[in-house]
N, C-alpha and C positions, 0 to 999 in steps of 0.2 A: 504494500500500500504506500501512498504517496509520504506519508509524516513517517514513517519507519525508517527513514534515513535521519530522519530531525535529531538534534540530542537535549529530548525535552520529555520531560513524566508526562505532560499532556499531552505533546503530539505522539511519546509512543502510545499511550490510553487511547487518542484515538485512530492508531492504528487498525484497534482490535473494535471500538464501539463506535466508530465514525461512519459504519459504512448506512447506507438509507435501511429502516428497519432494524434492526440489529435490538436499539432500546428497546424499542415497543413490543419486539418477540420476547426479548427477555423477561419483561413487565408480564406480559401476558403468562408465561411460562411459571413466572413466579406467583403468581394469582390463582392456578389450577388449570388455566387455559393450556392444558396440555397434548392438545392430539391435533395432528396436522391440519386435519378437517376443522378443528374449530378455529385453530390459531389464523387461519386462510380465511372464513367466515370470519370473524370478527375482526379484522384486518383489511379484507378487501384488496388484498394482494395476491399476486398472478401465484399460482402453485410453481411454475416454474423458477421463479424469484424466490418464495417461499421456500422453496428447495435446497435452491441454492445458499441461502442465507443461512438454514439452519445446520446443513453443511460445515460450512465456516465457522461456525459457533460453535459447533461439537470439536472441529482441527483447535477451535483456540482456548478450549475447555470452559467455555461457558454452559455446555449444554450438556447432559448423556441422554443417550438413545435406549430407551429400554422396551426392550419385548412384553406386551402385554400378555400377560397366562392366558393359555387356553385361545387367545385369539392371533392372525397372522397381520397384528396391528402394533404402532410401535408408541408410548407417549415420552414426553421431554421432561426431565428433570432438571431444576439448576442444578449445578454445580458450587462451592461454595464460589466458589471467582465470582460466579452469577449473582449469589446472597449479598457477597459484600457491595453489591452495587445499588443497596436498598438509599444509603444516604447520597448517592447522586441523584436517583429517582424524587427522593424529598426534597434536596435543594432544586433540582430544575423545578417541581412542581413550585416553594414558595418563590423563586425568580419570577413564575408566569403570573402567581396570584398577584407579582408586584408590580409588574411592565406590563402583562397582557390582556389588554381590558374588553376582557371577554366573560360575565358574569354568569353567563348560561354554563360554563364548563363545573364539572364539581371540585370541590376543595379535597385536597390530599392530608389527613392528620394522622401523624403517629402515636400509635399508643403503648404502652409497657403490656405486653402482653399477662401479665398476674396482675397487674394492678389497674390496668383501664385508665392509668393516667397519664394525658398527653404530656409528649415528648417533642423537645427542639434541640435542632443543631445549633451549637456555637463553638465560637473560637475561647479556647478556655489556656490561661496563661498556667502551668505545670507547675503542681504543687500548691500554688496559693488558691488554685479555682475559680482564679477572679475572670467572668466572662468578658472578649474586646468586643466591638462593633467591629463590622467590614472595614470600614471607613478607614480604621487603624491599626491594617492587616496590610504591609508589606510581603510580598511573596519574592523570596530572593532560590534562585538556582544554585546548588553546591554543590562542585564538583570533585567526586572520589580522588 
């Protein structure tokens, strides 16, 4: 892929989740939407695209392919590569509730799964726990 020469944690990240679809199977994968036929149906994407996509995703370990019992059908499990991708899905979603002013879409909230009480990401300064704002987040590259 094009940023796989880059020498960057993002562009190599979106070496593997930049390509069109990629999120949204994932999303859906992670959700229960697990079997070609719904992932395709719910998506609105060509089966041969679909194919090919989840292809890609199982070479870059986002996905396994598992054999359904008893049937000659297959559905998609994450991987955890796939799980850890849960707090990029939350930040895009609060980025859209804050730039994209489209109020018909539904809201994304995380919850503690024992406890039902919502959860936010933040930049947390180590050790003290004192949380920063975006605002006063420098992202510096360091190189090995």
């Amino acid at each position: 892929m094009k940023y796989k020469s880059q020498n960057c944690p993002v562009a190599q990240s979106l070496s593997i989740l930049g390509n069109h679809w990629t999120l949204l199977i994932a999303r859906n994968i992670m959700n229960g939407i697990d079997r070609f036929d719904k992932i395709q149906k719910n998506l609105n994407i060509s089966r041969n695209l679909l194919s090919k996509r989840l292809k890609q995703m199982e070479c870059d370990g986002l996905i396994e392919k598992v054999l359904i019992d008893g049937l000659k059908r297959y559905k998609y499990q994450p991987s955890d590569k796939c799980k850890d991708l849960i707090e990029i899905f939350f930040s895009l979603s609060q980025w859209s509730e804050k730039w994209v002013l489209d109020n018909n879409i539904p809201k994304l909230r995380a919850k503690h799964c024992d406890t039902g009480k919502e959860l936010q990401l933040k930049f947390v300064v180590n050790k003290r726990k004192e949380t920063i704002k975006s605002d006063k987040v420098i992202l510096d590259l360091i190189y090995n």
